[in-house]
VMD Tcl script that builds the backbone (N, CA, C; Angstrom):
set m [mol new atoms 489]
animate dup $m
set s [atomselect $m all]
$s set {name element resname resid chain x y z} {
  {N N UNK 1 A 1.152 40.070 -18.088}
  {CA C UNK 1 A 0.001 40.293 -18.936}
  {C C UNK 1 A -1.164 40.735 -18.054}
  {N N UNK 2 A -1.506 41.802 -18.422}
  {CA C UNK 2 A -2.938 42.424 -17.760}
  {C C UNK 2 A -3.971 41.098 -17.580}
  {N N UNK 3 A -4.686 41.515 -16.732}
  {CA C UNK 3 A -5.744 40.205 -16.072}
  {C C UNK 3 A -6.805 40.432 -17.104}
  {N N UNK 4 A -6.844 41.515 -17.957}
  {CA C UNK 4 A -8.512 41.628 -18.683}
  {C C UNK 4 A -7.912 41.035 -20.561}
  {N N UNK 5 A -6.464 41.235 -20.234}
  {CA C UNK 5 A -5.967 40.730 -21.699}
  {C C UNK 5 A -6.187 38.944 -21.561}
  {N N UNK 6 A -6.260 38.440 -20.661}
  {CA C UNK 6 A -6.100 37.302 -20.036}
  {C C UNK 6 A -7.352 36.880 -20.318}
  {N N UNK 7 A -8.324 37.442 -19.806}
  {CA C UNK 7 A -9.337 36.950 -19.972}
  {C C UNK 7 A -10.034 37.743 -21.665}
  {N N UNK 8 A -9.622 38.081 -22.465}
  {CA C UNK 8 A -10.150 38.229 -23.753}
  {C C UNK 8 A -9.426 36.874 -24.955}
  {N N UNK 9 A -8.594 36.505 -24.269}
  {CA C UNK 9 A -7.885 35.491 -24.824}
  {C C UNK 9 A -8.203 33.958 -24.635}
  {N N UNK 10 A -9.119 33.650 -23.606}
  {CA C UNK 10 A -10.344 32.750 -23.350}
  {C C UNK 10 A -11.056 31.839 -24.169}
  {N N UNK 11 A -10.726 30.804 -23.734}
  {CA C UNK 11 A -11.479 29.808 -25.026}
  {C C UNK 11 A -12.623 29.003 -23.969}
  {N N UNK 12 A -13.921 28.761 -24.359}
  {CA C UNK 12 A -14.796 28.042 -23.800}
  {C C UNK 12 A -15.436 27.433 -24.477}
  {N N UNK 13 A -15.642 27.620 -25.690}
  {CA C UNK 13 A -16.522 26.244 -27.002}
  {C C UNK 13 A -14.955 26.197 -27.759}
  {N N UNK 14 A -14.333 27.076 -28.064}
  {CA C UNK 14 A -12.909 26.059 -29.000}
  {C C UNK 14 A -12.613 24.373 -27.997}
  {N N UNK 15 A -12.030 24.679 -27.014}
  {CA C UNK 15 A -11.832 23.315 -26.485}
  {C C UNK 15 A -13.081 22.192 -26.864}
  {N N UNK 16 A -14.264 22.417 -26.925}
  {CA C UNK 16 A -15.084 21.511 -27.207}
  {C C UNK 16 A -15.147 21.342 -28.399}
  {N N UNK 17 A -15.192 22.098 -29.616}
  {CA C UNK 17 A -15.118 22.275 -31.079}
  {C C UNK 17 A -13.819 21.333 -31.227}
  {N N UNK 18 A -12.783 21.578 -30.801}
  {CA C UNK 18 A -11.443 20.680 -31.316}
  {C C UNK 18 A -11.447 19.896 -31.199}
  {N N UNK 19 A -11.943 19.171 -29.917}
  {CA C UNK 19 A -12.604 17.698 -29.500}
  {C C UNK 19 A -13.446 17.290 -30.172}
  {N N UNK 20 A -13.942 17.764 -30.826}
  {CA C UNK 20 A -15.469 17.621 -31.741}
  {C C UNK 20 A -14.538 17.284 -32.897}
  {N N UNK 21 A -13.417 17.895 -33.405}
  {CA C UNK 21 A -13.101 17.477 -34.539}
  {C C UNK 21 A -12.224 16.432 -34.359}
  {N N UNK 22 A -11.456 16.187 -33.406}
  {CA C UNK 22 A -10.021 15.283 -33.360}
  {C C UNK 22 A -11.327 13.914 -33.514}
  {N N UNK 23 A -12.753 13.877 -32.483}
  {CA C UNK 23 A -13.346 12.595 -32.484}
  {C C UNK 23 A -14.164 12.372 -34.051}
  {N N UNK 24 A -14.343 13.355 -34.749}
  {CA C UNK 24 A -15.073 13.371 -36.102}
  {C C UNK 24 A -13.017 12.534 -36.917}
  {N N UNK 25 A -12.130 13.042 -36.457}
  {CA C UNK 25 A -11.314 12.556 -37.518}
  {C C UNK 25 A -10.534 11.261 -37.411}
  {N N UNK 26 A -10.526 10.670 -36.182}
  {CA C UNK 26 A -10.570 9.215 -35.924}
  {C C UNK 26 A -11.306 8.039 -35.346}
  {N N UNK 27 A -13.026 8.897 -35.142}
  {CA C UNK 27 A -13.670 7.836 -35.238}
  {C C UNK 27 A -14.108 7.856 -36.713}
  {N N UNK 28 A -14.400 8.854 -37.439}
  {CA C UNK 28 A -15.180 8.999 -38.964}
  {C C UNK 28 A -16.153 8.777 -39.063}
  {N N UNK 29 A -17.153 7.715 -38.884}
  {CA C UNK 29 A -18.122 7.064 -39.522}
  {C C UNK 29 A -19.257 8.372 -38.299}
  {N N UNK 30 A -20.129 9.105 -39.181}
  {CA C UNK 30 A -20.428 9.704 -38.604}
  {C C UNK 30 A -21.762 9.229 -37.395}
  {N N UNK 31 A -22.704 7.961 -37.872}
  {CA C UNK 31 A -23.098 7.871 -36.897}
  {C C UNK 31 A -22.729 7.214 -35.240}
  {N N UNK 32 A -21.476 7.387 -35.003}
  {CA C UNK 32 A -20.818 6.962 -33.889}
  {C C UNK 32 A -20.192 8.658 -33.540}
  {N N UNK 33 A -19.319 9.142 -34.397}
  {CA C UNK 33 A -19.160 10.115 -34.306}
  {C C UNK 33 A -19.702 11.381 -33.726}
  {N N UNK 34 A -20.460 11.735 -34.130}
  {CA C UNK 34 A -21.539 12.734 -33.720}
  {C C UNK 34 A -21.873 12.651 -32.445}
  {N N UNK 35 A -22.480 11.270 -31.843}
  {CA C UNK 35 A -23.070 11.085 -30.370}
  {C C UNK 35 A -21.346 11.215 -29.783}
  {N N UNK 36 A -20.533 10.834 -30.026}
  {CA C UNK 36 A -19.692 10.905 -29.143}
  {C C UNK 36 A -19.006 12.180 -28.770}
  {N N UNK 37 A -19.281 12.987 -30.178}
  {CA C UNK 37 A -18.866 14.288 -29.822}
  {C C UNK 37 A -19.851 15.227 -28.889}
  {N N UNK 38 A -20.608 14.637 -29.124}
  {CA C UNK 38 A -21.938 15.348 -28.256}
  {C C UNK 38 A -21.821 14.718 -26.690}
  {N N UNK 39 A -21.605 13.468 -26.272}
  {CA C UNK 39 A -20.927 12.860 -25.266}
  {C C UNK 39 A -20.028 13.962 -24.597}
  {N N UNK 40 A -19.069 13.887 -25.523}
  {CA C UNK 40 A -17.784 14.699 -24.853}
  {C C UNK 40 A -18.011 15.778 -24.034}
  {N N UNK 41 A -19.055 16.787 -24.760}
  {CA C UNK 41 A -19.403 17.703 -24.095}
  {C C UNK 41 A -19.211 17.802 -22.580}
  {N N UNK 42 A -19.851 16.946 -22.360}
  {CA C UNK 42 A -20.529 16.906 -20.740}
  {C C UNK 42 A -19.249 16.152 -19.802}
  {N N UNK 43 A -18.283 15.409 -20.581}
  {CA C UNK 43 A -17.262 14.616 -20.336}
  {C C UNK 43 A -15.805 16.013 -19.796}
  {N N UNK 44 A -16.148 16.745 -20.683}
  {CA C UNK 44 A -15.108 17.998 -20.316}
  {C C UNK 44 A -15.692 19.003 -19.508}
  {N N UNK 45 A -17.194 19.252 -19.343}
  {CA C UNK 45 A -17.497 19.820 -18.309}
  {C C UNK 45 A -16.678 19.521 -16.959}
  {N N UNK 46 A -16.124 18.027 -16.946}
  {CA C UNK 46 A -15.580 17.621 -15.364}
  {C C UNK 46 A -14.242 18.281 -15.612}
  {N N UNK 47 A -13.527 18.583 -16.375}
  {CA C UNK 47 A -12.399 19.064 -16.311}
  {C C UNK 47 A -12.279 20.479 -16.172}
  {N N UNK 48 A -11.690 20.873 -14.446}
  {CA C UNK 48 A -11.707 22.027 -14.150}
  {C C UNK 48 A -11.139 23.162 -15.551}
  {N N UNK 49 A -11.976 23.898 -15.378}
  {CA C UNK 49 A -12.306 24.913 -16.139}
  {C C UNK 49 A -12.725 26.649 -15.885}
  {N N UNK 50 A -12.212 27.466 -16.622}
  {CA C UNK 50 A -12.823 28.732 -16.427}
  {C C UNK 50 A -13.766 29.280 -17.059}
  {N N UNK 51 A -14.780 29.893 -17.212}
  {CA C UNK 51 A -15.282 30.867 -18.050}
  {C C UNK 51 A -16.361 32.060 -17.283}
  {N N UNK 52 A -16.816 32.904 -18.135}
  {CA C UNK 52 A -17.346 34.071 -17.299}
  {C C UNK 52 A -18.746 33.514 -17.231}
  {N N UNK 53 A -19.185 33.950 -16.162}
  {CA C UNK 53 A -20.326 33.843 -15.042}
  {C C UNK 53 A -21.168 33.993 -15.512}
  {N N UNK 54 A -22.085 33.827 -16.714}
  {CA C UNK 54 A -23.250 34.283 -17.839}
  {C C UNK 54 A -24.635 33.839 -16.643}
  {N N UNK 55 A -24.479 33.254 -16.090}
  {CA C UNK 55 A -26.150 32.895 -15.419}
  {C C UNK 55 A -25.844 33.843 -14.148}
  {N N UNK 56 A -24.956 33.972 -13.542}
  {CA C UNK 56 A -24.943 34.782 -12.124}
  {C C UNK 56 A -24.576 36.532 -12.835}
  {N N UNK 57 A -24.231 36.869 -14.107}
  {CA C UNK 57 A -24.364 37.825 -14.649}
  {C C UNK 57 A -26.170 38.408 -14.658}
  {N N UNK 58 A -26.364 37.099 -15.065}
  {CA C UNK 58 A -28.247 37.293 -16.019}
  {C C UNK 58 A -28.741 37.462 -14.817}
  {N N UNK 59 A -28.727 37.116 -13.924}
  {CA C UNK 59 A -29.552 36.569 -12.520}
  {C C UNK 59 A -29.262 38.405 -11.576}
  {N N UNK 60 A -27.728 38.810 -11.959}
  {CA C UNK 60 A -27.756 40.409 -11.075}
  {C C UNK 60 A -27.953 41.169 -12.163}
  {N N UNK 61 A -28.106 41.169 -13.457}
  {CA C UNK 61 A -27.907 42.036 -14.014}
  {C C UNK 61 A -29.091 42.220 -15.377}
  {N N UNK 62 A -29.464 41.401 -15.197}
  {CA C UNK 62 A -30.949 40.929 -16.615}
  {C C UNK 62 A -30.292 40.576 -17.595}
  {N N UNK 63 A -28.825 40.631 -17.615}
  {CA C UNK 63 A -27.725 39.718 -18.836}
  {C C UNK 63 A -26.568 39.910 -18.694}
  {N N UNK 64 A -26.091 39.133 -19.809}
  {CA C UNK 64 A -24.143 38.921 -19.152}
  {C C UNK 64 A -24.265 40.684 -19.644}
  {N N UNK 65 A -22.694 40.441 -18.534}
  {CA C UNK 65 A -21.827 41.839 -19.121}
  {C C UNK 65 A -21.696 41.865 -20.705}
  {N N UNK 66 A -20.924 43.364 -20.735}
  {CA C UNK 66 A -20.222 43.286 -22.152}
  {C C UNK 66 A -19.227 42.843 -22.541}
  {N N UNK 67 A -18.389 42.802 -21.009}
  {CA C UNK 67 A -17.043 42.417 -21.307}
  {C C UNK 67 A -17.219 40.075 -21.471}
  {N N UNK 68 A -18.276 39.929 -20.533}
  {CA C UNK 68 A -18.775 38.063 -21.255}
  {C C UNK 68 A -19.185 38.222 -22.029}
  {N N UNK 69 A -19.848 39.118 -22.491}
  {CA C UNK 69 A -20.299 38.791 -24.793}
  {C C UNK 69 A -19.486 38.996 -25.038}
  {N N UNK 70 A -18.645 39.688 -24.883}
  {CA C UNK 70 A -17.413 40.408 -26.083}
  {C C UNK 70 A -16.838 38.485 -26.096}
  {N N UNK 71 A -16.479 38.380 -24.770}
  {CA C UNK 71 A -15.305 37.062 -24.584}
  {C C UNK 71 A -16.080 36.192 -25.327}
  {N N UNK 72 A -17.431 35.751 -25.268}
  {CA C UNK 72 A -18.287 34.707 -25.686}
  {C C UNK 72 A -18.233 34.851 -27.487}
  {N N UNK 73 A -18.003 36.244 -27.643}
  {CA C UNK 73 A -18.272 36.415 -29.198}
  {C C UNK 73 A -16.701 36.251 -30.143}
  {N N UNK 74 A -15.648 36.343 -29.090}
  {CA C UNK 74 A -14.304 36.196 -29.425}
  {C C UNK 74 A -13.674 34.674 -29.591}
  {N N UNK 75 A -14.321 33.871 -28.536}
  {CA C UNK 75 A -14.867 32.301 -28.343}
  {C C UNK 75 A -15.242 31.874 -29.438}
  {N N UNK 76 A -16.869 31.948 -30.033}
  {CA C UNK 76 A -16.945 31.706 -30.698}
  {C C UNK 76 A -16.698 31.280 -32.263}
  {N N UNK 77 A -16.367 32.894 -32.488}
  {CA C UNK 77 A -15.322 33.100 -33.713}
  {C C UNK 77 A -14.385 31.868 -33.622}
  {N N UNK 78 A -13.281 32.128 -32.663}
  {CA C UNK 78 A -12.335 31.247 -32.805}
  {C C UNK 78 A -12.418 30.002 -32.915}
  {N N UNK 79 A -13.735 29.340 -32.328}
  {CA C UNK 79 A -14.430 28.044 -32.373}
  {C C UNK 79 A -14.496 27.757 -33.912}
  {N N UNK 80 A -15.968 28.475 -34.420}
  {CA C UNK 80 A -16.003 28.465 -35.950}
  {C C UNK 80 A -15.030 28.220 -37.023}
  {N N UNK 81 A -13.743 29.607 -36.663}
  {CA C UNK 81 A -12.838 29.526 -37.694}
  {C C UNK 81 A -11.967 28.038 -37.356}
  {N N UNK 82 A -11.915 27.649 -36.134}
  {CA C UNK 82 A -10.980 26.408 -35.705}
  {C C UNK 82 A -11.764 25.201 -36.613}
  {N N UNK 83 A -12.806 24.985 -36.071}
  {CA C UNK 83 A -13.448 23.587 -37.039}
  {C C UNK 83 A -13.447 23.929 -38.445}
  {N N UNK 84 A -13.697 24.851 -39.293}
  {CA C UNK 84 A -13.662 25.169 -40.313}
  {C C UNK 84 A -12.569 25.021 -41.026}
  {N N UNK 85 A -11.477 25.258 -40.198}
  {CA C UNK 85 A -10.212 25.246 -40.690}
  {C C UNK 85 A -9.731 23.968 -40.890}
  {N N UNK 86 A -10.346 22.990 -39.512}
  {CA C UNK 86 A -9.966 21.523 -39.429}
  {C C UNK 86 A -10.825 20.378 -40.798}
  {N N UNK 87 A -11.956 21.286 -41.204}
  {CA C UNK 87 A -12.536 21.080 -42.078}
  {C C UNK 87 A -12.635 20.743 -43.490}
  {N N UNK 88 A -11.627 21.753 -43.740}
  {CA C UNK 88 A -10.929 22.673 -44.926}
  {C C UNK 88 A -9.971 21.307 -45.016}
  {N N UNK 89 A -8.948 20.959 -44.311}
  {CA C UNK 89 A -7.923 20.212 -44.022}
  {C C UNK 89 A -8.331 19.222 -44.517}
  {N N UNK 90 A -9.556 18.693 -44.503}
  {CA C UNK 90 A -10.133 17.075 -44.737}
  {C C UNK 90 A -10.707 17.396 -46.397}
  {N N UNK 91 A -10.647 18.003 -47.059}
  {CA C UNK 91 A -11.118 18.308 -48.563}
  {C C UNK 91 A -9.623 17.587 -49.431}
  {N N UNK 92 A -10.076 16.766 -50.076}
  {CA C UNK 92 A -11.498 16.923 -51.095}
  {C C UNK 92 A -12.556 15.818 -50.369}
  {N N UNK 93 A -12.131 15.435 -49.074}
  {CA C UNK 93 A -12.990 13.847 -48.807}
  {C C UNK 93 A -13.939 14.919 -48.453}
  {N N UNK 94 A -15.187 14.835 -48.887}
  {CA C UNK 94 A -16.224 15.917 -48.340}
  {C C UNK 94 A -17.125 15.176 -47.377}
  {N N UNK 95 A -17.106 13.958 -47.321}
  {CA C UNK 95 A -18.055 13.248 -45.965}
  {C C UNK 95 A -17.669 13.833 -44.934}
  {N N UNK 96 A -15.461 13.669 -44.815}
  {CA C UNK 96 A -14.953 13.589 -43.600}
  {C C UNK 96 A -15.176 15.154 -43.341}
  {N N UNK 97 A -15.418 15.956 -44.120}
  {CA C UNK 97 A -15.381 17.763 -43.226}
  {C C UNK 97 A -16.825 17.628 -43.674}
  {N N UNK 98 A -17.737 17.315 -44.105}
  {CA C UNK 98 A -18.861 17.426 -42.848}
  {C C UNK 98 A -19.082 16.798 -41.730}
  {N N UNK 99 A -18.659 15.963 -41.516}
  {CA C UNK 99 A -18.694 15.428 -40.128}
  {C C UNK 99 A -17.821 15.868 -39.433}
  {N N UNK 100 A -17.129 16.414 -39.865}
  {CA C UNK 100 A -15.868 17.398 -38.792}
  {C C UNK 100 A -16.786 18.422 -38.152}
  {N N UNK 101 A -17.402 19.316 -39.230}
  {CA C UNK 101 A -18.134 20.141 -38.631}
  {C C UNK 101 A -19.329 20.061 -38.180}
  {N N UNK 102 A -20.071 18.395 -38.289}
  {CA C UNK 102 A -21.522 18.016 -37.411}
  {C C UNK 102 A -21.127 17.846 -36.296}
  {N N UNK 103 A -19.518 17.359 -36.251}
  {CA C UNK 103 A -19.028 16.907 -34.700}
  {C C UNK 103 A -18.785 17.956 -34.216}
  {N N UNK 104 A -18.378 19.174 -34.994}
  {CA C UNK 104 A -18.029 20.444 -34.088}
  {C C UNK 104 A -19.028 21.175 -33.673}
  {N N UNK 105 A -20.183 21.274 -34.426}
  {CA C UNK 105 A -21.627 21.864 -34.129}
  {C C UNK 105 A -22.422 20.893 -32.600}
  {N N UNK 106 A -22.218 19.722 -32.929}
  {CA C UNK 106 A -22.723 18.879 -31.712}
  {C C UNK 106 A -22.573 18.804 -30.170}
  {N N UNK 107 A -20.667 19.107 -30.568}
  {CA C UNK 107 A -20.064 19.136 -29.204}
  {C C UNK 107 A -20.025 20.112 -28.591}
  {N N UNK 108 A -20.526 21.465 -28.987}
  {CA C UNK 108 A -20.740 22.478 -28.417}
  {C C UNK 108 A -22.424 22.774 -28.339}
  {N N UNK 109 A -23.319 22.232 -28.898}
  {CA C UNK 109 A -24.851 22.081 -29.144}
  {C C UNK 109 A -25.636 22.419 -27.470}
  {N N UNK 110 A -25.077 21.450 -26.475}
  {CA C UNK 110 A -25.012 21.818 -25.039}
  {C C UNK 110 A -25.182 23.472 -25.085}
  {N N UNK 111 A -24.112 23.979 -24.949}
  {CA C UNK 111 A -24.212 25.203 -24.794}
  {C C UNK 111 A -25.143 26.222 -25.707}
  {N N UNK 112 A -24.691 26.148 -26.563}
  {CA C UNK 112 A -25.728 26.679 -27.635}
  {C C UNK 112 A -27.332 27.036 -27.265}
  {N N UNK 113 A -27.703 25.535 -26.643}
  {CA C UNK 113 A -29.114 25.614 -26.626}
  {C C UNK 113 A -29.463 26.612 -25.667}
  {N N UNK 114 A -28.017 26.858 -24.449}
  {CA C UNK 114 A -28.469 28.576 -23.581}
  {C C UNK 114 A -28.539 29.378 -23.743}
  {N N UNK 115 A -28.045 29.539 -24.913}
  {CA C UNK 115 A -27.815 31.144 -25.721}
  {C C UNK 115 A -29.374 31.943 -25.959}
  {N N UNK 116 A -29.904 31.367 -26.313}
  {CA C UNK 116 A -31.353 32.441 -26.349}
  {C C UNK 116 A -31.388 32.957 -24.843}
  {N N UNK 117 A -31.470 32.003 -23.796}
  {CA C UNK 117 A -31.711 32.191 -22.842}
  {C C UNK 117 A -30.842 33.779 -22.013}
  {N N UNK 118 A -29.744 33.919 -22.120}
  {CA C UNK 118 A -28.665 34.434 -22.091}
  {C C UNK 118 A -28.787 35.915 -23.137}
  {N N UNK 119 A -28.911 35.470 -24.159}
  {CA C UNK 119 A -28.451 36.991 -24.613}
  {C C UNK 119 A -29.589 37.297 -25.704}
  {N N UNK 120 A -30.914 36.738 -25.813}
  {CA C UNK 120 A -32.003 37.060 -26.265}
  {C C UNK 120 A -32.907 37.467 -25.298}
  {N N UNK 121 A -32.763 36.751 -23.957}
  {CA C UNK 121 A -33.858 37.044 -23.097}
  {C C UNK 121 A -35.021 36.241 -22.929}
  {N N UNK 122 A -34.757 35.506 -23.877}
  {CA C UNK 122 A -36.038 33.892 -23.931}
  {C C UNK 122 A -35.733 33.070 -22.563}
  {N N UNK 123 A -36.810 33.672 -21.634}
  {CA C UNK 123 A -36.331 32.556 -20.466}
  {C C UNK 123 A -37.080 31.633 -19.771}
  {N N UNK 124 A -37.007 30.390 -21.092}
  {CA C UNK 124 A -38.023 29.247 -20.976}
  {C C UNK 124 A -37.701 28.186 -19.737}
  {N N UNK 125 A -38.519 28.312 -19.267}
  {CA C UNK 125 A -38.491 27.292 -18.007}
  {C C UNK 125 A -37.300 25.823 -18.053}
  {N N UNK 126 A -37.753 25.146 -19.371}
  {CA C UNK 126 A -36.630 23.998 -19.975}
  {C C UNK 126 A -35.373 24.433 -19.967}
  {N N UNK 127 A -35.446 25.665 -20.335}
  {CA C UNK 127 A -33.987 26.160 -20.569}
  {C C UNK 127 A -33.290 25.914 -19.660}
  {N N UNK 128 A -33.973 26.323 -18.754}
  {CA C UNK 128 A -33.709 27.358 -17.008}
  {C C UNK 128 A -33.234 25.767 -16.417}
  {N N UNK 129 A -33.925 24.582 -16.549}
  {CA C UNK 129 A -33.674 23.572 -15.848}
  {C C UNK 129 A -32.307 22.701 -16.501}
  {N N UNK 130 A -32.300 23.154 -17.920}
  {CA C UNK 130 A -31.064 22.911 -18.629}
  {C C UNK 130 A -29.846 23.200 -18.062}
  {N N UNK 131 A -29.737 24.489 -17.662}
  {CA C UNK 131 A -28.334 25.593 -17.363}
  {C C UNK 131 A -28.110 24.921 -16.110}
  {N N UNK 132 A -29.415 24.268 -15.378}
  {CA C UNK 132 A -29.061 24.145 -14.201}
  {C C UNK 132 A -28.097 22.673 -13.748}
  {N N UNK 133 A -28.812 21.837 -15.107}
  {CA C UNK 133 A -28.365 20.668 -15.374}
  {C C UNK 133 A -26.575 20.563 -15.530}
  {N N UNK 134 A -26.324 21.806 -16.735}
  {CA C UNK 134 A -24.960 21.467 -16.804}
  {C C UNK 134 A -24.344 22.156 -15.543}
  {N N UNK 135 A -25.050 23.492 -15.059}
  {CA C UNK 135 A -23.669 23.878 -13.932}
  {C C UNK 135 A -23.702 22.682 -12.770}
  {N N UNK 136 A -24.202 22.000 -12.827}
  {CA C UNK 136 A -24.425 20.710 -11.857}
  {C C UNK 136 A -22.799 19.793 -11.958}
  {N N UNK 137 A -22.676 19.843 -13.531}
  {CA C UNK 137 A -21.876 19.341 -14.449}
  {C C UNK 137 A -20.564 19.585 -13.706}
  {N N UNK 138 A -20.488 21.267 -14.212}
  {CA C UNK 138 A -18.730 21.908 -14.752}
  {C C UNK 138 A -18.341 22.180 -13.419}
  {N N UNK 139 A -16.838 22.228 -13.403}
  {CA C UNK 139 A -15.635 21.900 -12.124}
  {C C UNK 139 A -15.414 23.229 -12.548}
  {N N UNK 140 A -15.835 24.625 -11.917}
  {CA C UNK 140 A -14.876 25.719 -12.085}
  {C C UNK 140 A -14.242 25.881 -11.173}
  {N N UNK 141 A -12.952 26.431 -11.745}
  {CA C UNK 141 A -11.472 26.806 -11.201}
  {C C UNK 141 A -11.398 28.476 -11.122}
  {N N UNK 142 A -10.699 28.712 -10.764}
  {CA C UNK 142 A -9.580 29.759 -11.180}
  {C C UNK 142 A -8.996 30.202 -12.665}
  {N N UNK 143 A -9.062 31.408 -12.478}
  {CA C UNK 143 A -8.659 32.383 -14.485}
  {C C UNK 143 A -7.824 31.448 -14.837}
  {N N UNK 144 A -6.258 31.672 -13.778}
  {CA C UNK 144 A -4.863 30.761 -14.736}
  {C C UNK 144 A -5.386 29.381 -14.710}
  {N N UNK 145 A -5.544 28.598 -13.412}
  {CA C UNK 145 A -5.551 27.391 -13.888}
  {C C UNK 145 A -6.302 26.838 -14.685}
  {N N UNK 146 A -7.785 27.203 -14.511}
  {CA C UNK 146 A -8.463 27.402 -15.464}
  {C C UNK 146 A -8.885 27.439 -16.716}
  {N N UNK 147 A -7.693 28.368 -17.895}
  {CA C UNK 147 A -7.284 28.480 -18.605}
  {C C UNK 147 A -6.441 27.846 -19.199}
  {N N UNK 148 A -5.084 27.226 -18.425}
  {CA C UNK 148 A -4.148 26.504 -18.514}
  {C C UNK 148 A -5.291 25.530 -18.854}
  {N N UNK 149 A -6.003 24.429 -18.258}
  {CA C UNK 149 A -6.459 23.443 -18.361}
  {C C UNK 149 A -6.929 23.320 -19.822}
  {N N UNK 150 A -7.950 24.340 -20.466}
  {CA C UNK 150 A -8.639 24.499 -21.269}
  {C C UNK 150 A -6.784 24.419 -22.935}
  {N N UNK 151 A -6.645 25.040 -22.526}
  {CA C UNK 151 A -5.260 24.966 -23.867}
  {C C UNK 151 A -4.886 23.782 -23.259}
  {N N UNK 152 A -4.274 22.803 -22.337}
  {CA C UNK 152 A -4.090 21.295 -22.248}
  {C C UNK 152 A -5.010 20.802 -23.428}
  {N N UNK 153 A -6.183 20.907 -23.214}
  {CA C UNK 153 A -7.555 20.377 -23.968}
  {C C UNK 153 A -6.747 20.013 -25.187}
  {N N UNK 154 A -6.892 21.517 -25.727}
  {CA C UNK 154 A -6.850 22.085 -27.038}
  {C C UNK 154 A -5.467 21.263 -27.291}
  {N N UNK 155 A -4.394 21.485 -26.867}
  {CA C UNK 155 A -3.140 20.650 -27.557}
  {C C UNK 155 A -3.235 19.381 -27.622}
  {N N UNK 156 A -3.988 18.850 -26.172}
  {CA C UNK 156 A -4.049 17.231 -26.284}
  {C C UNK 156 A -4.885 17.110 -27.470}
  {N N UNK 157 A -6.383 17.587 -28.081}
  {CA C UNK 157 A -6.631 17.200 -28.853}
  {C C UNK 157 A -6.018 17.311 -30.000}
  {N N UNK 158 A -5.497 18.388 -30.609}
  {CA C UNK 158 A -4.458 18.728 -31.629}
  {C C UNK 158 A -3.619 17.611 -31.640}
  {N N UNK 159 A -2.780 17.094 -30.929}
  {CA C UNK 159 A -1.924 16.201 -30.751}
  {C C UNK 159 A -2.556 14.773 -30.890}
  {N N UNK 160 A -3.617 14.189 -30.578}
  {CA C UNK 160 A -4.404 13.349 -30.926}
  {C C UNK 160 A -4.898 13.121 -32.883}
  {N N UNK 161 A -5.347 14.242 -32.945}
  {CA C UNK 161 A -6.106 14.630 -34.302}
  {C C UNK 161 A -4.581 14.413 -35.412}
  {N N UNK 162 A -3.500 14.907 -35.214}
  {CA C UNK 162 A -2.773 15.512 -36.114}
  {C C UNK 162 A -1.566 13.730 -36.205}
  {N N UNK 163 A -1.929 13.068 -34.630}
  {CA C UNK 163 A -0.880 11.762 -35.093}
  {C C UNK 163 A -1.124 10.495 -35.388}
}
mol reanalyze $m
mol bondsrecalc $m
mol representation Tube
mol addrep $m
């Protein structure tokens, strides 16, 4: 498989979104829920990980590439449609899929809050000390292993959520 197919196939908020939902669907009660999915966040930052270079992009280039939005916007999607879907799954109980999806909005919320910064161009000082906060955080790896790690995520939580 080509190295650029490799990297369009990239997940960096799904792994946190699925975690967001497996902890929205066996803790439930959403005010435990929520903080913990928001917890997690920073909890999987330690688990070596890949994704594209958005601050050392912004920093040579005045913003990510096209080919990190494209991936970030392919991410996303798949994030969205993933909790949504996990969402969908929990109907007709309508508490439990909103809190599926407060936990999925939360646990990725971290990141989120860089996004102006990143691909609007808003580059608020807080922000700036934010980004700096989490890369302090995340263990990056290598594309494969990297990657590999990130689908571990994703199945362990699947596998959690679904038994």
């Amino acid at each position: 498989m080509k190295r650029s197919l490799i990297i369009m196939l990239t997940v960096l908020e799904t792994p946190h979104a699925i975690v967001g939902a497996a902890i929205a669907t066996k803790v439930v009660h959403p005010a435990l829920a929520i903080p913990l999915s928001f917890a997690s966040h920073f909890i999987l930052e330690k688990v070596p990980h890949w994704n594209p270079h958005l601050n050392t992009e912004t920093e040579k280039f005045g913003r990510p590439t096209k080919r990190s939005t494209t991936i970030v916007i392919i991410d996303a999607t798949t994030a969205l449609v993933s909790g949504g879907y996990i969402a969908y799954r929990a109907l007709p109980n309508t508490a439990l899929a909103l809190t599926i999806l407060a936990c999925c909005f939360f646990s990725v919320l971290p990141d989120v809050i860089e996004g102006p910064y990143f691909f609007l161009g808003l580059r608020d000082k807080a922000v700036k000390r934010w980004i700096k906060f989490q890369k302090s955080l995340q263990v990056d790896t290598e594309i494969v292993p990297g990657l590999l790690s990130q689908f571990v995520v994703i199945a362990a939580a699947l596998w959690w959520m679904f038994t």
